[in-house]
C-alpha positions in Angstrom: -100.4 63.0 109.5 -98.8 66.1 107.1 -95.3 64.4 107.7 -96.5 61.2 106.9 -98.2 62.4 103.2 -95.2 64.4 102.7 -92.8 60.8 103.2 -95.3 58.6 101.1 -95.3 61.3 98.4 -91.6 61.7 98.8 -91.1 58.1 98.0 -94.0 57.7 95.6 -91.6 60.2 93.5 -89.0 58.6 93.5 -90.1 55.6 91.9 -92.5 57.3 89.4 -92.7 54.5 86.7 -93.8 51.6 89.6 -96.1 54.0 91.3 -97.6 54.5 87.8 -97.8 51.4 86.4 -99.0 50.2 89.5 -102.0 52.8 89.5 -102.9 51.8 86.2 -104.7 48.9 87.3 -106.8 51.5 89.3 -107.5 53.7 86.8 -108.2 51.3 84.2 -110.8 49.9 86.7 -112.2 53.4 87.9 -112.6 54.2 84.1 -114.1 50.7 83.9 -117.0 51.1 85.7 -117.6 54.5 85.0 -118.1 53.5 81.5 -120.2 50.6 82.1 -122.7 52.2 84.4 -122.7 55.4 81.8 -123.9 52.6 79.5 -126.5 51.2 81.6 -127.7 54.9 82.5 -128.1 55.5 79.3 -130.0 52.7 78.1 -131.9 52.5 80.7 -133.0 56.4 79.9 -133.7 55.7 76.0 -136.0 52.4 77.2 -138.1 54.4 79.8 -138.5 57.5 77.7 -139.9 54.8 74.8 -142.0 53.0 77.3 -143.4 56.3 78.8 -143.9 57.3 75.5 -146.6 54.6 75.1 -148.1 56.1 78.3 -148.2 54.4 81.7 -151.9 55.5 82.0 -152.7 53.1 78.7 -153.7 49.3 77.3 -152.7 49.1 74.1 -154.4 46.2 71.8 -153.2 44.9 68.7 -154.4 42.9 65.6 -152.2 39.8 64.8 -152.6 39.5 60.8 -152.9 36.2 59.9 -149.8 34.7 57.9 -151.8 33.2 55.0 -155.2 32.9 53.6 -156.0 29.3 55.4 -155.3 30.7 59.0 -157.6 33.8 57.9 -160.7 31.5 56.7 -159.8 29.6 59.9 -160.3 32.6 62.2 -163.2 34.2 60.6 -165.4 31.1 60.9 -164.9 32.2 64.7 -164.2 36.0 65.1 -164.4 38.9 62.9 -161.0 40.2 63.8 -160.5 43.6 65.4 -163.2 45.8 64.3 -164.9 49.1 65.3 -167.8 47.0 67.3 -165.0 46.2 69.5 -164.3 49.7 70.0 -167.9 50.3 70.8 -168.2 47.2 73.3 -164.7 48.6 75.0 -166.1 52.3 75.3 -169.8 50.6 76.9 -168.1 48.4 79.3 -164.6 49.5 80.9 -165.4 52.0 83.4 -162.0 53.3 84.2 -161.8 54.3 80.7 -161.0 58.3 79.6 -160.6 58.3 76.1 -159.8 55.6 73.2 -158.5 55.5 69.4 -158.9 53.0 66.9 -155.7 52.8 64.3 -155.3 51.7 61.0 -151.6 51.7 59.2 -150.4 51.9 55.9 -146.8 51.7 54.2 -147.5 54.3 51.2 -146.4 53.3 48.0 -145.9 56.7 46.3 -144.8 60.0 48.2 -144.7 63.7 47.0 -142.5 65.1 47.7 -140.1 62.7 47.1 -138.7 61.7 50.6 -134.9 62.3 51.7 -134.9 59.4 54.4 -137.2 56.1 54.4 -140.6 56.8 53.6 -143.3 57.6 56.0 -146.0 55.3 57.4 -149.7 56.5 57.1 -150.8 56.1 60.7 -155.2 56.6 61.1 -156.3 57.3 64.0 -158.6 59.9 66.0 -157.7 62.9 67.4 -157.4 61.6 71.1 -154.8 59.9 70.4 -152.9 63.0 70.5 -154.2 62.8 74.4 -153.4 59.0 74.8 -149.5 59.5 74.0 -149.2 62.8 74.6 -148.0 64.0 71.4 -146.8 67.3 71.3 -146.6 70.0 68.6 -144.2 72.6 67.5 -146.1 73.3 64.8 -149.6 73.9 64.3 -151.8 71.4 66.3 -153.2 67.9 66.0 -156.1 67.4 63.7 -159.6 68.1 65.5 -163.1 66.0 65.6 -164.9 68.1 63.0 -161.9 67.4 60.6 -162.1 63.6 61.5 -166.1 63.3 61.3 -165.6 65.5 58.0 -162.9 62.6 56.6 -161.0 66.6 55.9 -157.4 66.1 53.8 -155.5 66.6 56.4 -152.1 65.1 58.1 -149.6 66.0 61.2 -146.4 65.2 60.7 -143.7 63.5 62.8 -140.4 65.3 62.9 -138.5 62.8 61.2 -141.2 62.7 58.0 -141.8 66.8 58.0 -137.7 67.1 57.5 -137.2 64.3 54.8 -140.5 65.3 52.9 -140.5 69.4 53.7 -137.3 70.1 55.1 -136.2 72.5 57.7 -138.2 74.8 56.9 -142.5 75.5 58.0 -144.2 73.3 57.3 -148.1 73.9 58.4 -150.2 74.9 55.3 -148.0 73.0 52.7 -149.1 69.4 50.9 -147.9 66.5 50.7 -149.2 63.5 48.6 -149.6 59.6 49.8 -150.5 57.6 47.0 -153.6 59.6 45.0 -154.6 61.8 48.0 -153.3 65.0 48.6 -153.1 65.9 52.4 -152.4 69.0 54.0 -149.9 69.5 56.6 -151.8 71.1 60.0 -149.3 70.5 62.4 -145.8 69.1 63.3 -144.6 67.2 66.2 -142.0 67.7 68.6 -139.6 64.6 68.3 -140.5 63.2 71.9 -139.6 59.5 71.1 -136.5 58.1 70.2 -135.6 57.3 66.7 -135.1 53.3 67.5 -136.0 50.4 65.5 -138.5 48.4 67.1 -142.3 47.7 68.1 -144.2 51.8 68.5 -146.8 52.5 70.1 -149.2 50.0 68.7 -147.5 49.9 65.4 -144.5 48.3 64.0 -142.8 51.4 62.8 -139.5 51.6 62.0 -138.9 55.0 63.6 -141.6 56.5 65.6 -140.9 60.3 64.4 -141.1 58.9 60.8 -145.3 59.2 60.6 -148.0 60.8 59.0 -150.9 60.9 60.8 -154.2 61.6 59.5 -157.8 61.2 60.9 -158.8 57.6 61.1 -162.3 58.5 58.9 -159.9 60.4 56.3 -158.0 57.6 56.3 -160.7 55.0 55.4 -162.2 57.4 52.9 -159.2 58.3 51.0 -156.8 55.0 51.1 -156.6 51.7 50.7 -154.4 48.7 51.8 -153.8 46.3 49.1 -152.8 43.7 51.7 -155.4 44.2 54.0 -157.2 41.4 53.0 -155.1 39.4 55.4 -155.2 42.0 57.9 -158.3 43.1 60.8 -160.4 45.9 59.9 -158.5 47.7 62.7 -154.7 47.5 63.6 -155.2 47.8 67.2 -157.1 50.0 69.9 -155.5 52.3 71.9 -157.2 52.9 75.4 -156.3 55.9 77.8 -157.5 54.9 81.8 -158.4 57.2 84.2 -155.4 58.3 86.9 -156.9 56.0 90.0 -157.5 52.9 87.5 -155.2 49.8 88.1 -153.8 48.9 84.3 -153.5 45.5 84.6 -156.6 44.7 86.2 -158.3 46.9 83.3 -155.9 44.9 81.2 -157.6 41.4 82.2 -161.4 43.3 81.4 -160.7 43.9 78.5 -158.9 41.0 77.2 -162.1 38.9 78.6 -164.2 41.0 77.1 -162.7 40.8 73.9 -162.5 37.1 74.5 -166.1 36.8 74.7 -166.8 38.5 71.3 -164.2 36.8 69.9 -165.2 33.9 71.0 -161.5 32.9 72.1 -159.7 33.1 68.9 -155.7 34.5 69.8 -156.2 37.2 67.0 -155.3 39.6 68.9 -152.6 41.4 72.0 -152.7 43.4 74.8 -149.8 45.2 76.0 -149.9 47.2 79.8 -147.0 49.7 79.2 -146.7 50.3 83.4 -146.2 45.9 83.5 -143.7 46.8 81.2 -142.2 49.6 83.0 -141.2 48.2 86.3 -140.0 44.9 83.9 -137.8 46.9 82.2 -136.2 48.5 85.7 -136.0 44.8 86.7 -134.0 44.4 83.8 -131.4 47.2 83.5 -131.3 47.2 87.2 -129.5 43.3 86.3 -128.3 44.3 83.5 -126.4 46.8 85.7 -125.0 44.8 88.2 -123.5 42.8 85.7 -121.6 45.2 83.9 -120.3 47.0 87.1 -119.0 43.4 88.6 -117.1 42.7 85.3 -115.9 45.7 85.5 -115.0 45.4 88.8 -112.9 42.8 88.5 -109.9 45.3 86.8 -110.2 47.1 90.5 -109.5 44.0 92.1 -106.7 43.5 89.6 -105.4 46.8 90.4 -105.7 46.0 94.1 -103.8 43.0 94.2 -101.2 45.4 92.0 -100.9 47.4 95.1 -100.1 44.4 97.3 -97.9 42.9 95.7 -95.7 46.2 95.1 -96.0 47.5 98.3 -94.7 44.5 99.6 -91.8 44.4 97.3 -91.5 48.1 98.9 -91.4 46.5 102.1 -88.6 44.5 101.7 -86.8 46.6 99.6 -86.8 49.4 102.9 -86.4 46.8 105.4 -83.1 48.3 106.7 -85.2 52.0 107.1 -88.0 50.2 108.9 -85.3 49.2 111.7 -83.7 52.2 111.8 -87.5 54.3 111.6 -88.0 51.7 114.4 -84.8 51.8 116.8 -84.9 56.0 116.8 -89.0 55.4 118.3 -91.2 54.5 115.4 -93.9 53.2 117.1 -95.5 49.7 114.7 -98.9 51.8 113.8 -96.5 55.0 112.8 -94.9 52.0 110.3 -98.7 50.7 109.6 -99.7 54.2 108.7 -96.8 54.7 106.5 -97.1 52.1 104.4 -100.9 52.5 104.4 -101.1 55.7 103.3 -98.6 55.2 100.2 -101.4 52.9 99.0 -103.9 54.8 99.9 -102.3 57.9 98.0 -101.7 55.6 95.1 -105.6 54.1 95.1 -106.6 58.0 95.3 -104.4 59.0 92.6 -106.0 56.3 90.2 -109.0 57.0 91.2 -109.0 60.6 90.4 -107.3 60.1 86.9 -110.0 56.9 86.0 -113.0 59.5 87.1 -111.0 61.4 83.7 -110.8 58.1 81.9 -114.2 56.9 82.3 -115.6 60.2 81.2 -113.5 59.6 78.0 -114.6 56.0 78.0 -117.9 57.1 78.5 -118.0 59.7 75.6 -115.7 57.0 73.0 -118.6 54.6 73.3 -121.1 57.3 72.9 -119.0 58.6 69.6 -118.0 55.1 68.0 -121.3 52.8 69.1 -123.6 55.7 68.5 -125.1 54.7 72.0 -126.2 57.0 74.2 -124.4 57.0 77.8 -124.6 59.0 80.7 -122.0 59.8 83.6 -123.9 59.7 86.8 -122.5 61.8 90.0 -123.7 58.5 91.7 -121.6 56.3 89.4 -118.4 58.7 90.0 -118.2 58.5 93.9 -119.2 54.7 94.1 -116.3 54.4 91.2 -113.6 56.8 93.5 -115.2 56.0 97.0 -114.3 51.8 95.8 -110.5 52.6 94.3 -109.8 54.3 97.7 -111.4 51.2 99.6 -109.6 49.2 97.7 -105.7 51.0 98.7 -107.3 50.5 102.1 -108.1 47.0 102.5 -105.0 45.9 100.0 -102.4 48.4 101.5 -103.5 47.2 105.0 -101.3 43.5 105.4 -98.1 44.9 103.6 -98.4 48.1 106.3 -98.8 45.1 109.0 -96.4 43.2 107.8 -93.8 46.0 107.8 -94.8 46.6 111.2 -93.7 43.4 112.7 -90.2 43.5 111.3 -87.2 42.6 114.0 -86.1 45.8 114.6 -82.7 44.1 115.0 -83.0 41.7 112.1 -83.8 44.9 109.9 -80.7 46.9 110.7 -78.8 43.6 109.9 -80.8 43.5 106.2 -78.6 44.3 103.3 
C-alpha cells in the first residue's frame, strides 16, 4: 500500500498543472457546500433564536386595525375590538394559563434625547411580560406591579434604544422624554433578539432591541395615539401556558372564546410560536437540501473531471501498464494504482475546499452581512463525499487499465 501512495504521488508530481486543474472541480465543490450549509446553519439559528424569543410556552393575539373608517363602523356594530374584557374572560376561562399581558404600542413623535439610530417604539405592557419572553436585564430590572398599578414614570430600555438615546454609558436613573412625558430609565435589556426587520413579538417593530417599555397603566395615563381611533383598545394579548399545556389546543380555546365575544368578527390573530417552530425546521431543513444538491452538482463536475483525466492517464501509460503487467502486476495491483491516484486527488481537493469553504463561508458572512456557520457535520459530509466521489469515479478508468492486453500494451507507442 506505502509503494503504491509513493507511485501515485510520484506521478501526481509530475503532472502538477493537470492534477491541479483537475482537483479544482473538487475543491470548488467541497467549498460549495460548505458554504451553502454554513448558510442554511446560520439562518436557520437567527430564525429559531427569533421564534424562541416569542416563547414556545406562549399564544400570542393580535388586533388587526381596520384600514379605514367604514370597515371600523362595520366591525363595531358587531365586536368591540380587542379590549381589556377580553383579557379578563381569557384569565377566567383558559386553565392552562400562568400569566398574561395586555400591550398597547406607540411610534413616539418627539424624543429627548435626540436619538442616534431610528426612533424607539413605546411598547405598554405589564410587568409579566418580562416572564412571558423572558427578557433579560443588564441593567437594573423590569418595572414592578406597584409601579404599574401606580401608572409610575418609568421605562426599560432595549439595547438598541438605551445606546442611540443614552449611549454606552449607565443608563438606570437617567430620563428620557417620549412626547410630553418624562420617563425614567429603571432597567436595560440584554440584546437577546436579533436586530431583524420583521413581525416581533406581538408587535410590528422594526428591530426588537429598539423599545421602550413602560407599564401598560403608565402608558394609558401619560400618552396618547392620535391614530388610535382606527385601532383596538389593545394591540394584542400575550398569554404564557403552563409547561404540561398543549399550545395549539389552548390556541383553538382561546380563539373560540374570543369568537364568542366577538361574535365572529376576523378582528383579530392568534399566533402559536411552537406551530411555528417545527414549521420553520420543516422549512430550512428544505431549504437545506436544496442548497447542498446545487451545490453538489460542482462535485459531480469535479468527479467526472477525474474520469475523464485519469482515463487520458490511462492511455497515455499504456506501454507501462504492459510492462507493470508482463514483470507480475497482478490486474487489482493496476486497479489499485490507478484508484488510488484519484483517490489521492479527490482527498487533496477535499482538504484544500474544507479551506475554501471556510473562506466562502466567512466572504458571505462579510459582503451579505448574513450570518453563517461552519458545522463539524457539514465538513466531514463535505470531505467524506469528495473522497467518495475519487472512489466511485476513479473506479472504471482503474478497471479499464486493468484489462489492457499485456501484449497489445508493450506494442503501444
Amino acid at each position: 500500500m506505502t509503494t503504491d501512495i509513493r507511485l501515485a504521488f510520484d506521478n501526481l508530481r509530475a503532472q502538477k498543472t493537470r492534477t491541479l486543474l483537475t482537483a479544482l472541480g473538487i475543491i470548488f465543490g467541497v467549498g460549495s457546500v460548505i458554504g451553502m450549509l454554513s448558510i442554511g446553519a446560520g439562518a436557520r439559528e437567527e430564525s429559531l433564536r427569533f421564534i424562541e424569543q416569542l416563547g414556545v410556552r406562549n399564544v400570542l393575539i393580535d388586533s388587526r386595525p381596520a384600514t379605514s373608517e367604514e370597515e371600523l363602523q362595520q366591525r363595531r356594530r358587531s365586536s368591540p375590538g380587542l379590549t381589556e374584557r377580553d383579557v379578563r374572560i381569557l384569565e377566567a376561562n383558559i386553565d392552562s394559563l400562568e400569566t398574561l399581558s395586555p400591550r398597547r404600542s406607540l411610534h413616539p413623535a418627539r424624543v429627548l434625547p435626540k436619538p442616534s439610530a431610528d426612533t424607539p417604539e413605546l411598547l405598554g405592557v405589564r410587568p409579566s411580560y418580562g416572564t412571558i419572553h423572558n427578557l433579560r436585564t443588564v441593567e437594573g430590572a423590569f418595572f414592578t406591579p406597584a409601579q404599574d398599578a401606580s401608572s409610575a414614570a418609568v421605562c426599560v430600555l432595549g439595547q438598541a434604544a438605551k445606546v442611540s438615546l443614552l449611549g454606552y454609558g449607565p443608563a438606570v436613573g437617567k430620563h428620557i422624554k417620549l412626547n410630553d412625558s418624562w420617563l425614567e430609565v429603571v432597567g436595560v435589556l440584554t440584546e437577546t433578539v436579533p436586530s431583524t426587520s420583521g413581525k416581533g413579538a406581538g408587535g410590528k417593530m422594526e428591530d426588537l432591541n429598539n423599545i421602550v417599555y413602560v407599564p401598560l397603566n403608565s402608558f394609558q395615563y401619560r400618552f396618547w395615539d392620535m391614530s388610535s381611533y382606527l385601532k383596538d383598545p389593545l394591540d394584542g394579548i400575550d398569554l404564557r401556558l403552563k409547561a404540561e399545556a398543549d399550545s395549539v389546543e389552548v390556541a383553538k380555546v382561546v380563539a373560540a372564546v374570543l369568537n364568542s365575544t366577538h361574535n365572529n368578527t376576523q378582528d383579530f390573530t392568534v399566533t402559536i410560536p411552537a406551530a411555528l417552530l417545527e414549521q420553520q425546521k420543516r422549512t430550512q431543513t428544505i431549504f437545506t437540501y436544496v442548497m447542498v444538491a446545487i451545490a453538489a452538482i460542482s462535485l459531480l463536475v469535479g468527479g467526472i473531471g477525474i474520469m475523464n483525466i485519469v482515463l487520458a492517464t490511462v492511455l497515455e501509460r499504456t506501454r507501462e501498464i504492459g510492462i507493470r503487467r508482463a514483470t507480475g502486476a497482478r490486474r487489482k495491483d493496476i486497479v489499485r494504482q490507478f484508484l488510488t491516484e484519484s483517490v489521492m486527488i479527490s482527498t487533496g481537493g477535499g482538504l484544500l475546499g474544507v479551506a475554501f469553504g471556510f473562506f466562502l463561508s466567512w466572504l458571505i458572512a462579510r459582503t451579505a452581512e448574513w450570518k453563517t456557520i461552519v458545522t463539524p457535520e457539514s465538513v466531514i459530509v463535505a470531505f467524506t463525499v469528495s473522497v467518495a466521489v475519487g472512489v466511485l469515479f476513479g473506479l472504471y478508468p482503474a478497471v479499464k487499465a486493468s484489462e489492457i492486453n499485456p501484449i497489445d500494451a508493450l506494442r503501444y507507442e
